[in-house]
C-alpha positions in Angstrom: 1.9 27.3 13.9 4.3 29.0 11.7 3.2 31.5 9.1 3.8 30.0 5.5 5.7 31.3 2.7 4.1 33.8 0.5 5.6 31.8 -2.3 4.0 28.6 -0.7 0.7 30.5 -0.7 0.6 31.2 -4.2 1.4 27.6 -5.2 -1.1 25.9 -3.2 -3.6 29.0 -4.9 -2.2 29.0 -8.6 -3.2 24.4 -7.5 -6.8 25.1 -6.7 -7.8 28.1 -9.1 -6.8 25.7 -11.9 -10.0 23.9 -10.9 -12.9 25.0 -13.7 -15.6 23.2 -12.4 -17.0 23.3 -8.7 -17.2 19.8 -8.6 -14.0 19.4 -9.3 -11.1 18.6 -7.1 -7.2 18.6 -7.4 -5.0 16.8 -5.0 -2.4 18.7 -3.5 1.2 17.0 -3.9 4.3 18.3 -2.3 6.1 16.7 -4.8 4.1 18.1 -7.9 4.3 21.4 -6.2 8.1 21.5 -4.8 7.2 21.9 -1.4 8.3 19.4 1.8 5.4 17.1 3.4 5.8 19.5 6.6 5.2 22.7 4.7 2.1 21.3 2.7 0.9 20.4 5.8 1.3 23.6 7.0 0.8 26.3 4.0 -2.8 24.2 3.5 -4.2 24.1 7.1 -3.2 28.1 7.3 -5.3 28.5 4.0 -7.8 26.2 5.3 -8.5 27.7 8.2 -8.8 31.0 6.1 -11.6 30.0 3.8 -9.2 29.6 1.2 -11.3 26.7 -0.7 -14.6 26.1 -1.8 -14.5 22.7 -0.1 -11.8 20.3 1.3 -11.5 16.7 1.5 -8.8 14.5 3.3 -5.8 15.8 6.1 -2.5 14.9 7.4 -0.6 15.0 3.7 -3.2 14.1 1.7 -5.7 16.9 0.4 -7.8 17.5 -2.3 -9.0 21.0 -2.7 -11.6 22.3 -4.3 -11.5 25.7 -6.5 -10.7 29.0 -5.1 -13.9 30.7 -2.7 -14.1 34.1 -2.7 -11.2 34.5 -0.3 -9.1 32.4 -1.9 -9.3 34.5 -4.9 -8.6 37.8 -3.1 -5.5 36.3 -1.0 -3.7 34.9 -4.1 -4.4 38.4 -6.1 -3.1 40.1 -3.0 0.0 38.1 -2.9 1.1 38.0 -6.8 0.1 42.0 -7.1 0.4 42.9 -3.1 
């Protein structure tokens, strides 16, 4: 697998750390977020697989994503002030 875009990264972040509750989920749309089906795809199983997420629900283009863990947090500060 290819690594995604920085820029990618942060939008599928910025998605998820919008979340203010931890129940709380927001689907992830390549349209909403200007991003092709194949790079969604990809940008979110890389930041899946990195504990990106606090949890995750659905695959294959259709995700919904629940606030930023830890991680998550500390990769999206790292790539807006890395």
């Amino acid at each position: 697998m290819l690594t995604p875009s920085k820029s990618d990264c942060i939008a599928l972040l910025s998605a998820a750390g919008r979340v203010a509750d931890a129940q709380d989920v927001v689907r992830l749309n390549c349209q909403n977020l200007g991003l092709s089906q194949n790079c969604l795809d990809a940008t979110a199983t890389f930041l899946m697989e990195r504990g990106c997420f606090v949890h995750i629900h659905g695959s294959h283009g259709h995700y919904e994503v629940g606030g930023l863990s830890l991680q998550g947090k500390l990769r999206l500060d790292q790539l807006v002030h890395g």
